[in-house]
TIKE-951421 format. One line per 8 residues: number of its first residue (from 1); their letters; for each residue x, y, z of C-alpha. Coordinates in Angstrom, 3 decimals. Example, Ala and Ser with C-alpha at 12.3 -4.5 7.8 and 13.67 -1.06 7.14 Angstrom:
2
1	AS	12.300:-4.500:7.800 ~ 13.670:-1.060:7.140
//
This chain:
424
1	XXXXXXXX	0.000:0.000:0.000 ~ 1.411:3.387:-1.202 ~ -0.159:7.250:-0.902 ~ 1.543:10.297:-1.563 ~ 0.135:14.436:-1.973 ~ 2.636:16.355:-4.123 ~ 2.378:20.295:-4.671 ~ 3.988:21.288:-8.118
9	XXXXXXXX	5.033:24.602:-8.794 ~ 3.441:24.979:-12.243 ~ 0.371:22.819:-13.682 ~ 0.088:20.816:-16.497 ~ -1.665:22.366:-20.010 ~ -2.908:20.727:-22.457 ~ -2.876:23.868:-24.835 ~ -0.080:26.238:-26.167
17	XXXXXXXX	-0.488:29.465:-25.604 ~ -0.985:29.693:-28.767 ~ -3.503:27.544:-29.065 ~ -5.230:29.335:-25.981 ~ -5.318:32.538:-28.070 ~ -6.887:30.833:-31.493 ~ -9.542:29.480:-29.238 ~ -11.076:32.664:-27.289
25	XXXXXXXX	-11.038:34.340:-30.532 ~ -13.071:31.879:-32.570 ~ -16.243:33.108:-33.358 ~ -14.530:36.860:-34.488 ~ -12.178:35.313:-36.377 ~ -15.026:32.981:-38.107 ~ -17.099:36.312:-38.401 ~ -14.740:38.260:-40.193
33	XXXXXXXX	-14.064:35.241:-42.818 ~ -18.021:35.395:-42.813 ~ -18.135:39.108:-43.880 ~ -15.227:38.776:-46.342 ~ -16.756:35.906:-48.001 ~ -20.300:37.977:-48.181 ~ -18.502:40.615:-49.485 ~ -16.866:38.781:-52.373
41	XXXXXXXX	-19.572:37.142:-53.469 ~ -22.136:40.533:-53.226 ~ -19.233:42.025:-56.033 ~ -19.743:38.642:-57.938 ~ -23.103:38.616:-57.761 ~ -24.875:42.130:-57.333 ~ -28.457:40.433:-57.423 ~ -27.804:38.382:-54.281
49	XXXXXXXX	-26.789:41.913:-52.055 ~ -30.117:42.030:-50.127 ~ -29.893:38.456:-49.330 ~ -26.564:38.329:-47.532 ~ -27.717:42.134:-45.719 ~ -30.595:39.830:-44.364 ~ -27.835:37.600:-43.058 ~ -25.208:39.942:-42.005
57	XXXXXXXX	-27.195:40.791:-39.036 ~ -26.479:37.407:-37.284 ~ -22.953:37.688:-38.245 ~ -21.582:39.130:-34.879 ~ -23.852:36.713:-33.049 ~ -22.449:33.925:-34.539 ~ -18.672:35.297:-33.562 ~ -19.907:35.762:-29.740
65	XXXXXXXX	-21.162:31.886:-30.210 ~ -17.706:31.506:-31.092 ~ -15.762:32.926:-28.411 ~ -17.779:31.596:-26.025 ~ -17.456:27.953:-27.021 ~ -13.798:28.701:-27.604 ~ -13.617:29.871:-24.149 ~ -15.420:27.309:-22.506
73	XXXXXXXX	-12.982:24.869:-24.605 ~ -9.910:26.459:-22.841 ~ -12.038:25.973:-19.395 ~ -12.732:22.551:-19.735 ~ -8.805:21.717:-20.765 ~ -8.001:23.440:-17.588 ~ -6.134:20.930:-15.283 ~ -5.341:22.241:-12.060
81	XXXXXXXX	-3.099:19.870:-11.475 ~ -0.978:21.356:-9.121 ~ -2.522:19.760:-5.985 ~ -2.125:16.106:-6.647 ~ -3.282:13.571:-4.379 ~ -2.511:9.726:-4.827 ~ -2.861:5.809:-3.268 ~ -2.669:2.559:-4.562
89	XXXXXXXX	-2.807:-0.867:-3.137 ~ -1.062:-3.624:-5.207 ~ -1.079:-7.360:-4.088 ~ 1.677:-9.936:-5.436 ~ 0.708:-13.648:-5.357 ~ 4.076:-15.449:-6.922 ~ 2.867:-18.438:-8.751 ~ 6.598:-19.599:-9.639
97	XXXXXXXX	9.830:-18.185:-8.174 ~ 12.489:-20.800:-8.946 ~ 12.173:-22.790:-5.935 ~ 12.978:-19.346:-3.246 ~ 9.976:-20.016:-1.223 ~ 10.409:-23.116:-0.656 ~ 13.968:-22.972:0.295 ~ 12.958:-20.048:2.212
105	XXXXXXXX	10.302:-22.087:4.556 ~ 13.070:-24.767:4.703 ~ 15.285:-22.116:6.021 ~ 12.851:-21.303:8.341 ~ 11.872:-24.552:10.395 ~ 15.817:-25.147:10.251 ~ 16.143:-21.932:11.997 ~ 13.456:-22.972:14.654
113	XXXXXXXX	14.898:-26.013:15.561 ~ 18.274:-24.238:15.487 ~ 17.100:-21.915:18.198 ~ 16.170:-24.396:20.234 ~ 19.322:-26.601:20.199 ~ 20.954:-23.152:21.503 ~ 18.391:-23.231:24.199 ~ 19.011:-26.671:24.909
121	XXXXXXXX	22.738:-26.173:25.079 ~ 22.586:-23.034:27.472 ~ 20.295:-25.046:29.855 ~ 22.349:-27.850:29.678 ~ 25.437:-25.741:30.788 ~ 23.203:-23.765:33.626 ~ 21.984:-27.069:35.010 ~ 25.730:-28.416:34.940
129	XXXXXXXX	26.807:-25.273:36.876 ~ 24.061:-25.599:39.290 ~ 24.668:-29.088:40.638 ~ 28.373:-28.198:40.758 ~ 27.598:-25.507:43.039 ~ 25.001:-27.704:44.599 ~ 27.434:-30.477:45.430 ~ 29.930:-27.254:46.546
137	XXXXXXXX	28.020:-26.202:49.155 ~ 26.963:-29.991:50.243 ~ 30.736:-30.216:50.424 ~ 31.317:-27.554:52.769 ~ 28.275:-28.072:54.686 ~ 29.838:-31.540:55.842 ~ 33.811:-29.968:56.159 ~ 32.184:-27.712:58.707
145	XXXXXXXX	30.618:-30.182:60.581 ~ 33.652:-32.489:60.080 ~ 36.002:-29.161:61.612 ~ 33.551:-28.523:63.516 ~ 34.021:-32.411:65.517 ~ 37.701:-31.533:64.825 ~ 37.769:-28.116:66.738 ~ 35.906:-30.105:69.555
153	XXXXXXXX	37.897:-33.113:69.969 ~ 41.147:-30.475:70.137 ~ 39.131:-28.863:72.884 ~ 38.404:-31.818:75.009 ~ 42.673:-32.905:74.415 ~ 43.247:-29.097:75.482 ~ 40.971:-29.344:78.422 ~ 42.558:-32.320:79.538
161	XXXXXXXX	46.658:-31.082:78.516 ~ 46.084:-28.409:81.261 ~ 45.234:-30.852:84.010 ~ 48.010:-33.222:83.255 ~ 49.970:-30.175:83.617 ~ 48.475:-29.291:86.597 ~ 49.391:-32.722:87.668 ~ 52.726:-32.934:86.495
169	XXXXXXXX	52.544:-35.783:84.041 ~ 52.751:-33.322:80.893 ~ 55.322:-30.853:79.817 ~ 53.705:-27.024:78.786 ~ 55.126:-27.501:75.865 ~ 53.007:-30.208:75.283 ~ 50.065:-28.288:75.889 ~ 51.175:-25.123:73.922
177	XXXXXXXX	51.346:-27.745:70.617 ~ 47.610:-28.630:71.369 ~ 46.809:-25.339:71.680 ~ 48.259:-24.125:68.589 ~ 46.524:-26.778:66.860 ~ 43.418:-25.881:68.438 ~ 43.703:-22.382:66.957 ~ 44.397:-23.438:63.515
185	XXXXXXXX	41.107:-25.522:64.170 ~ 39.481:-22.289:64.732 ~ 40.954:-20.959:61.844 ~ 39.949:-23.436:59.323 ~ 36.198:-23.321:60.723 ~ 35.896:-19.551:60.121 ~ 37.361:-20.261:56.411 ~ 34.841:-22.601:55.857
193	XXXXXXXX	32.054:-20.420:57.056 ~ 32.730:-17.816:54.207 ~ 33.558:-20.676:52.061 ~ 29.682:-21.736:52.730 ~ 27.927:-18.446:52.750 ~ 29.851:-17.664:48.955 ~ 29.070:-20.854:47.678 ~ 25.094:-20.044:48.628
201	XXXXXXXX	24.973:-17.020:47.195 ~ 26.706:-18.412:44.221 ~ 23.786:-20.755:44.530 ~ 21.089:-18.472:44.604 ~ 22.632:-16.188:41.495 ~ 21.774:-19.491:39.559 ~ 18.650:-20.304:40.607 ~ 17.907:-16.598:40.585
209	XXXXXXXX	16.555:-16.219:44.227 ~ 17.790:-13.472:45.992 ~ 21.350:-13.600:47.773 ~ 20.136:-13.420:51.025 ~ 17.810:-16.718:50.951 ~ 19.159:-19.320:52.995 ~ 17.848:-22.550:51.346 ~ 18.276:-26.009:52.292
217	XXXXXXXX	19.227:-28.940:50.341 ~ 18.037:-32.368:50.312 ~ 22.106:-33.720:50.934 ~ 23.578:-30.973:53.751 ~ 21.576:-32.793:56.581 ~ 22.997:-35.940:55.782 ~ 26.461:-36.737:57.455 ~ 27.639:-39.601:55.185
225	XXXXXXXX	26.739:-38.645:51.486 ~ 25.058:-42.112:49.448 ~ 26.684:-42.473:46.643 ~ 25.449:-45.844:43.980 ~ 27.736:-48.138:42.751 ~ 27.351:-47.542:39.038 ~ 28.922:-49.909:36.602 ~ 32.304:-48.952:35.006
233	XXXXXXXX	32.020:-45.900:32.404 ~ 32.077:-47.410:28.622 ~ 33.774:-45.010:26.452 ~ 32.641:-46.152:23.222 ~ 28.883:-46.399:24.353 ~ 29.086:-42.623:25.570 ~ 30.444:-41.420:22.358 ~ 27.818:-43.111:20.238
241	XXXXXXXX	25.025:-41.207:22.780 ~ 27.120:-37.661:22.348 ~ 26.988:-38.130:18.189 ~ 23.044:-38.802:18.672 ~ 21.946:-36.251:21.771 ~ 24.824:-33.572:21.595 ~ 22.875:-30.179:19.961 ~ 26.061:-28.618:19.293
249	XXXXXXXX	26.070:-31.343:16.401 ~ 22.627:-30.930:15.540 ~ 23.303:-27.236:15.343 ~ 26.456:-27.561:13.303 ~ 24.204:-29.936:10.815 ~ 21.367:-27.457:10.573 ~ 23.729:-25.020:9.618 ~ 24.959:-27.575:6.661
257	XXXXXXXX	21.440:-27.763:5.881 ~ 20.809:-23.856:5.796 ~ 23.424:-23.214:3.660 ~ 22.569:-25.568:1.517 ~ 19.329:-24.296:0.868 ~ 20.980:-20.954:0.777 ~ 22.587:-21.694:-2.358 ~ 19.024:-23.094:-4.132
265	XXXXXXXX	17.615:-19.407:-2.960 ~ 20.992:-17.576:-4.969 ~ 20.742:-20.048:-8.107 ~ 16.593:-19.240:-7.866 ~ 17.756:-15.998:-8.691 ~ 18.583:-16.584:-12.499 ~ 15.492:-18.932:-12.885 ~ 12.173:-17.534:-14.679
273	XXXXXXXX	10.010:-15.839:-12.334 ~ 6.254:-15.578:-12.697 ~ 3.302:-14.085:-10.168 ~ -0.019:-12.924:-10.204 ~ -0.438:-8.825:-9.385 ~ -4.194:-7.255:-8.613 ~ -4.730:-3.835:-7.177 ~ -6.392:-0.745:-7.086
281	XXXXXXXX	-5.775:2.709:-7.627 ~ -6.785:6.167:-6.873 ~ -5.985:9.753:-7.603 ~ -7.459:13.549:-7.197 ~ -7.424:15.070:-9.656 ~ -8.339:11.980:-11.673 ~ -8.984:11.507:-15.803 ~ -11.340:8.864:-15.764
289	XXXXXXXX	-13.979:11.682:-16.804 ~ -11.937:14.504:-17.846 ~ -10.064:16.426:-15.744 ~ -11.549:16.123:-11.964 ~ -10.667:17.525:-8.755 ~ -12.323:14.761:-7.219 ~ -11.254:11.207:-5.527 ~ -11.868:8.480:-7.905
297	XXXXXXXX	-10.004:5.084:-8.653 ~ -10.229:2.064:-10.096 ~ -8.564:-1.614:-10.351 ~ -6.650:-3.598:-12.524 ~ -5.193:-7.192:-12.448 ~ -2.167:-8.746:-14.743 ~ 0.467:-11.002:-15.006 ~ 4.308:-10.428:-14.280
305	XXXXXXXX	7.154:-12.781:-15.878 ~ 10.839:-11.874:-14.919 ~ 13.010:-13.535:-17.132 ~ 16.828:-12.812:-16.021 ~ 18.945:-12.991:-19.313 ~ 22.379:-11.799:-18.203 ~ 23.774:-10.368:-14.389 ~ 27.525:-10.627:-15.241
313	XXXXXXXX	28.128:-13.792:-13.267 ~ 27.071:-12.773:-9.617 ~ 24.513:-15.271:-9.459 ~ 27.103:-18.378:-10.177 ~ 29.890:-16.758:-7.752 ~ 27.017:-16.901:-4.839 ~ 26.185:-19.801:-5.367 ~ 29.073:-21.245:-5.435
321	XXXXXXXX	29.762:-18.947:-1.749 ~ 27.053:-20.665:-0.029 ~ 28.023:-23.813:-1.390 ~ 31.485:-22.926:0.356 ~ 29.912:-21.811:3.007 ~ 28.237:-25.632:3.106 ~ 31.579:-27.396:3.037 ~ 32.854:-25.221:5.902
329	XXXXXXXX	29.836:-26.171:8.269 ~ 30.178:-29.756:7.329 ~ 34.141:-29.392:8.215 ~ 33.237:-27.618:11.450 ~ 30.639:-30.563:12.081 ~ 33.873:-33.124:11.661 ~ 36.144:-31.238:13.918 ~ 33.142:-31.131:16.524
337	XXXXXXXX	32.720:-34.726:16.514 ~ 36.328:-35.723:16.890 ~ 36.749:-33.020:19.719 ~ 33.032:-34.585:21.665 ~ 35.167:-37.906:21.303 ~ 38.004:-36.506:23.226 ~ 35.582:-34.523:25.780 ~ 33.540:-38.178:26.326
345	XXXXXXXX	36.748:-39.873:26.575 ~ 37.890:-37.611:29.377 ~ 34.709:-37.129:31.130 ~ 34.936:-41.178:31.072 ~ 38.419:-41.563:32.668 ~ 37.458:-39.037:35.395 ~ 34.306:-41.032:36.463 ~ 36.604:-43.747:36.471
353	XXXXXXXX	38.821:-42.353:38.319 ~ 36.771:-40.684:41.383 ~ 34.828:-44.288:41.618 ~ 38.547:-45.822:42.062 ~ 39.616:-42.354:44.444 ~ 36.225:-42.930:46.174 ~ 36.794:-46.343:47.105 ~ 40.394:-46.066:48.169
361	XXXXXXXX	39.697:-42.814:50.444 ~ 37.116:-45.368:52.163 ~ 40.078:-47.802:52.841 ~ 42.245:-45.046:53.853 ~ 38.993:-43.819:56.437 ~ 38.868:-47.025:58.002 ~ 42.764:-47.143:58.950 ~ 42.903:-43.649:59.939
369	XXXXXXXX	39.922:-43.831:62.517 ~ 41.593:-47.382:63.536 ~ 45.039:-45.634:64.086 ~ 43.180:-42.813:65.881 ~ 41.390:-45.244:68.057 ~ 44.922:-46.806:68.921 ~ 46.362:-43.337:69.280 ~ 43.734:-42.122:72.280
377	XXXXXXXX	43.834:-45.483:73.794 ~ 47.703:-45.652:73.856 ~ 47.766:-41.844:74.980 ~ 45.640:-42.489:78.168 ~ 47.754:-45.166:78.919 ~ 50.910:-43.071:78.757 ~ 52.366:-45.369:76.142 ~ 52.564:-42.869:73.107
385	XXXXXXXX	52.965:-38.968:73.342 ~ 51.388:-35.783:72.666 ~ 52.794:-35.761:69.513 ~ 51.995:-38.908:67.981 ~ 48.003:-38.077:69.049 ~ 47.729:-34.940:67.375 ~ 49.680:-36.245:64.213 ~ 46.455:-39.122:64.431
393	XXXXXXXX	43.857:-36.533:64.746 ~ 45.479:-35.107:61.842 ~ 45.605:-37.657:59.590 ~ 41.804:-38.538:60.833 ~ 41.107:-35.390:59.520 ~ 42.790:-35.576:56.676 ~ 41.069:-38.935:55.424 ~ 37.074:-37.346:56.241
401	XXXXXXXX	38.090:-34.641:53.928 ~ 39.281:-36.695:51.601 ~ 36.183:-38.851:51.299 ~ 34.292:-35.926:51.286 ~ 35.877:-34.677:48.800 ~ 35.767:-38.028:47.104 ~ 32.103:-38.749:47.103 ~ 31.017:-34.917:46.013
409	XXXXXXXX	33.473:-35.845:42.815 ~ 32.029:-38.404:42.385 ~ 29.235:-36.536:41.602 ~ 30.669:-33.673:40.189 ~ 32.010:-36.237:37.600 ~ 28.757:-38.289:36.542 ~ 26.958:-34.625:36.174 ~ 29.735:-33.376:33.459
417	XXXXXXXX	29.875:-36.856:31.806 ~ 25.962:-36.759:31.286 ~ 26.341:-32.997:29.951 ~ 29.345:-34.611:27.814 ~ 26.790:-37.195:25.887 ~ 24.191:-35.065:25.640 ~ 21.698:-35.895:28.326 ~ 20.096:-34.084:30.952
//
């Protein structure tokens, strides 16, 4: 739909000036041929005189007759065109285009779906970064109750250094070691506190609550985390689920496919062309009846064929861009799949290898509370020193946090190997 008022500066005429001038003065010039004609032919023909005096009465009549339908010839050629006002509403219904529209709706669905495979791989990555910082705060949540039993049981040791002091069976050195361990209890408690509070407000940014919330998981109450005993990773089997689920694939393949359709919409270009055109027009001052300052339109259907005969090669060279353009996304789609191999293969090994940490950070748990146990009976007795307890305690320390740390990679692993092969 199109409309448009333009003011010229001078008006269309459909008469010379010349022209103009013969017109208004018509009927005198026809009057004065009249009279010289009447005069001629009374010197011809003396007998005929007071005939044409009867008739030279009506000559000036007939030259007013005259000017006046000269002049209202000049008015009615009058266009007045200087105020034009215009509108027109055309319709195109392409009957053949070389194949562009269908390309184009091709185009189109492969655009849909490519939007969502980028939605899919953006959730993907969110949910992966929320159960990391899930499992992080699970983590600390049982590090600070594991310092926290820590800090305590260095209390109780502390508590009872200063009797034995008191009583003489302990040096103050002794008791200043205890202490200072003690302190860096204290120390490492406080750590993890801010540890914790970060890690829930890194939380909350990614669930988008607000930083203040203090949720609570399903896993921080529980003090020994449960972690299944899943069969052994199989490489090969996770990289034939990553070629199938990954989207990054199916994106790199829809943009093999867009591209390829690109290049039918180019080479549609240089095809015949053929549509279907209706519309309808209208314009004041109009010439459907005359000249008139008035709105008035009307419509008119017809056929359009485009026939390209010669465009100096462009069509061919972009073509043959978007069929380059093709080849690179199906390279890109290659390199993809051999670099999802390596990340599956990895992701693999690393499941592998926090089951294997997992179980021997168990083994090493068992020992250590064992050789703690033996430590705190053997240091009541008086058989083994200050010392030797605290380097215990230390290493019973030592081996929770490692199977803490253990069983949350476990997790941590298994999350980023499903994200690896595509599943959710």
């Amino acid at each position: 739909m199109t409309a448009g008022y333009m003011r010229t500066g001078d008006q269309v005429s459909l008469l010379s000036k010349d022209q103009k001038n013969m017109l208004g003065s018509l009927g005198t010039t026809a009057s004065n041929g009249f009279q010289q004609m009447a005069q001629q032919l009374v010197t011809q023909h003396p007998e005929l005189a007071p005939l044409v005096q009867g008739f030279s009465g009506l000559i000036p009549r007939i030259g007013q007759m005259g000017n006046t339908l000269g002049q209202g010839l000049i008015d009615a050629l009058h266009t007045d065109n200087r105020n034009m006002t215009a509108g027109a509403i055309l319709l195109t219904q392409p009957l053949y285009m070389g194949g562009k529209i269908k390309a184009y709706e091709r185009i189109t669905q492969y655009q849909k779906q490519l939007a969502a495979d980028r939605l899919d791989v953006s959730q993907q990555a969110l949910m992966l970064d929320v159960e990391k910082a899930y499992w992080q705060v699970v983590s600390l949540v049982n590090k600070r109750r594991l310092a926290v039993g820590y800090r305590d049981m260095l209390a109780r040791l502390d508590s009872d250094m200063v009797k034995m002091i008191d009583e003489g069976v302990a040096t103050r050195s002794n008791g200043l070691a205890v202490s200072v361990k003690l302190n860096e209890a204290e120390m490492t408690l406080t750590k993890v506190d801010d540890g914790l509070t970060l890690s829930r407000m890194l939380l909350c940014q990614l669930c988008g609550i607000p930083l203040t919330n203090r949720p609570t998981l399903a896993d921080e109450a529980s003090e020994n985390l449960s972690v299944q005993s899943e069969a052994t990773v199989n490489v090969q089997d996770g990289i034939s689920q990553a070629y199938a689920l990954r989207p990054e694939l199916r994106q790199l393949q829809l943009a093999q496919q867009i591209y390829t359709e690109k290049a039918r919409v180019e080479r549609s270009a240089h095809l015949p062309q053929l549509a279907l055109t209706g519309g309808y027009a209208i314009s004041n001052p109009n010439v459907f009846n005359s000249f008139e300052k008035k709105f008035r339109g009307t419509w008119s259907v017809g056929i359009l064929l485009k026939v390209p005969v010669w465009n100096w090669g462009e069509t061919r060279y972009k073509v043959r861009s978007a069929k380059t353009e093709a080849m690179m996304a199906s390279l890109q789609s290659e390199e993809a799949r051999e670099k999802i191999e390596l990340q599956v293969t990895q992701e693999a090994f690393r499941v592998n290898e926090a089951d294997r940490k997992l179980a021997l950070s168990l083994k090493s748990l068992d020992k250590a509370e064992e050789n703690l146990r033996v430590a705190q009976v053997g240091f009541h007795e008086g058989v083994i020193n200050t010392t030797d307890l605290l380097q215990a305690q230390t290493a019973w320390l030592q081996a929770h946090s490692d199977k803490i740390d253990a069983q949350i990679d476990t997790k941590i692993t298994r999350a980023a190997y499903r994200k690896a092969i595509g599943q959710r």
